[in-house]
C-alpha positions as CSV (number, residue, x, y, z in Angstrom):
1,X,82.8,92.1,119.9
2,X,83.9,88.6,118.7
3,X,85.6,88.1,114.9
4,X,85.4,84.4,113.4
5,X,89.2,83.5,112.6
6,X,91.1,80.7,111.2
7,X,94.8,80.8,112.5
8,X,97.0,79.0,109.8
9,X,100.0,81.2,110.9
10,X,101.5,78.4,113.7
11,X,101.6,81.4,116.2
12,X,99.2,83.2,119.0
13,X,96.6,85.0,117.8
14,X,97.2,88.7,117.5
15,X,96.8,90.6,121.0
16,X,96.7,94.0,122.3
17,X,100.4,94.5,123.7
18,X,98.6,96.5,126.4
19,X,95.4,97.3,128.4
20,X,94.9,100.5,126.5
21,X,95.9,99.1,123.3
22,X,94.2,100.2,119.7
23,X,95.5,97.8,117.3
24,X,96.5,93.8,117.9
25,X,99.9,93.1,116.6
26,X,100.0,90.5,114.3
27,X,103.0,88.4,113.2
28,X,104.6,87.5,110.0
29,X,103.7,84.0,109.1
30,X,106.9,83.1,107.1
31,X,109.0,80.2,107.1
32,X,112.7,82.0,107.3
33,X,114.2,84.7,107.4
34,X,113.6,87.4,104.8
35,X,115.7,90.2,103.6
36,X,114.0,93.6,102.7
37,X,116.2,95.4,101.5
38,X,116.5,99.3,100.9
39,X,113.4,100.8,99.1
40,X,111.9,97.3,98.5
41,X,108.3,96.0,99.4
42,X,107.4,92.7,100.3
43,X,104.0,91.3,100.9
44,X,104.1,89.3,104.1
45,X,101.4,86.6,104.8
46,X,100.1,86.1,108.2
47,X,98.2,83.3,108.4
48,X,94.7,84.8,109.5
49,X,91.6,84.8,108.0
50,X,88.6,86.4,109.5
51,X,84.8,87.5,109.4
52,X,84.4,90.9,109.5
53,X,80.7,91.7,111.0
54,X,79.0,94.0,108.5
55,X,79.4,97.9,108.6
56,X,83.4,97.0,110.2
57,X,86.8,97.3,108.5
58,X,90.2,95.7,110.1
59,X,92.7,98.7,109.5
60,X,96.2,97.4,109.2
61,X,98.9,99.8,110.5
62,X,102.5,100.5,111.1
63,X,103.8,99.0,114.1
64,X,105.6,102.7,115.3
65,X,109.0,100.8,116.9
66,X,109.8,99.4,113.2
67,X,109.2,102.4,111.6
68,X,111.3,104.9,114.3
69,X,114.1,102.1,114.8
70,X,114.4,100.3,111.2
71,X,112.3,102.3,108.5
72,X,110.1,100.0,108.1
73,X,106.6,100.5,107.4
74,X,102.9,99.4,105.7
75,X,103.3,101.1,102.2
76,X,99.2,101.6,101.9
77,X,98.8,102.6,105.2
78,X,96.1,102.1,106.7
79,X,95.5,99.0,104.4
80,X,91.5,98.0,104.5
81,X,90.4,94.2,105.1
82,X,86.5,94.7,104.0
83,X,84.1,92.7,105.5
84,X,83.3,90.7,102.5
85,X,86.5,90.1,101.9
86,X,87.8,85.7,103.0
87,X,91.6,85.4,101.8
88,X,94.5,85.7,103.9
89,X,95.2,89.3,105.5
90,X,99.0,89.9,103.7
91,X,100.8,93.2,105.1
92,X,102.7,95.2,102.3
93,X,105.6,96.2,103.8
94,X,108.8,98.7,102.7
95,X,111.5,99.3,103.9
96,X,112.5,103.2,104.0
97,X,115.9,103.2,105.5
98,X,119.4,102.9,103.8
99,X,120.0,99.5,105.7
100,X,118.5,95.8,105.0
101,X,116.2,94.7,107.6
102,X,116.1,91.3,108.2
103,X,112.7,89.8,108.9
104,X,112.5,86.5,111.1
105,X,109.2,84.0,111.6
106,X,106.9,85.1,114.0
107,X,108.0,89.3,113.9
108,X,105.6,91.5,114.7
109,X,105.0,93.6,111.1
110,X,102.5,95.5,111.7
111,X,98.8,96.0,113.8
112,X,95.5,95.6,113.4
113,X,92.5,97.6,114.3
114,X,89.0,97.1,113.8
115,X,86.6,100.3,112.9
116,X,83.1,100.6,112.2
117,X,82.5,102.5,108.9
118,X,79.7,104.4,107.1
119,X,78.3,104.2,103.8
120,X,77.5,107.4,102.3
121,X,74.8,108.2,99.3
122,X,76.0,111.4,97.1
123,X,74.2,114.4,97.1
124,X,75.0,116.7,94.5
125,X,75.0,120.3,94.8
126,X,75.7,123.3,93.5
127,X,77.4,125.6,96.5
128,X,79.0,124.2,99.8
129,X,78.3,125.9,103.3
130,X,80.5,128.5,104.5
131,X,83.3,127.8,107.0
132,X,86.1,129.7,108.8
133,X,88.4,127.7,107.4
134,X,86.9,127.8,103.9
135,X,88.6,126.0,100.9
136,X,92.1,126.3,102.6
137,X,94.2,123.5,102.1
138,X,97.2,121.7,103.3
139,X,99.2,124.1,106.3
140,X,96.3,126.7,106.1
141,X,95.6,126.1,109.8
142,X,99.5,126.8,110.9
143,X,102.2,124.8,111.6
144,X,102.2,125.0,115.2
């Protein structure tokens, strides 16, 4: 599948890291350096803009190396770019640790991964189908 972009970032195009890859990393398109500190969220532009065919989302993630090593992570995670949508894909990032993290031009913040999506129409009802499982909630399954 091809996605229209405009590259105003001044780096490569996001690319899977590997063949079996889900999500491109993309890069943070900042001038210098930027301190996140401890519990704060910035919003970090990258540069892209894209066309989203209709009936597919671009889901942006954690990248799972910031979050294990630094604490750093997507605070609306996954974040939705909507096919509609035109402005610049930002990442909203926080940082979870104890410890500033200093973010440099070009970083890889976080990834991106393109899904198809469904529309649903509501049906209401009065009475649900039975399951095994039934109206059991979080843990209900085990925690094993």
């Amino acid at each position: 599948m091809k996605i229209k972009v405009i590259n105003k970032s001044g780096f490569d195009l996001p690319r899977y890291e590997t063949v079996h890859s889900a999500g491109l990393d993309v890069r943070a398109s900042i001038e210098e350096t930027v301190t996140v500190k401890p519990l704060e969220r910035v919003m970090v532009p990258t540069g892209l803009y894209v066309e989203l065919p209709e009936g597919y989302e671009m889901q942006v993630r954690p990248r799972s190396g910031l979050a294990a090593k630094f604490g750093l992570t997507v605070l609306n995670s996954p974040g939705t770019v909507d096919p509609d949508y035109r402005g610049e894909i930002k990442v909203i990032l926080v940082n979870l640790s104890n410890e500033p993290f200093e973010l440099r031009p070009g970083e890889r913040v976080a990834q991106l991964v393109v899904a198809q999506f469904a529309r649903v129409e509501w049906e209401p009802v009065s009475e649900l189908s039975e399951t095994e499982r039934g109206a059991g909630g979080f843990g209900s399954t085990g925690t094993k």
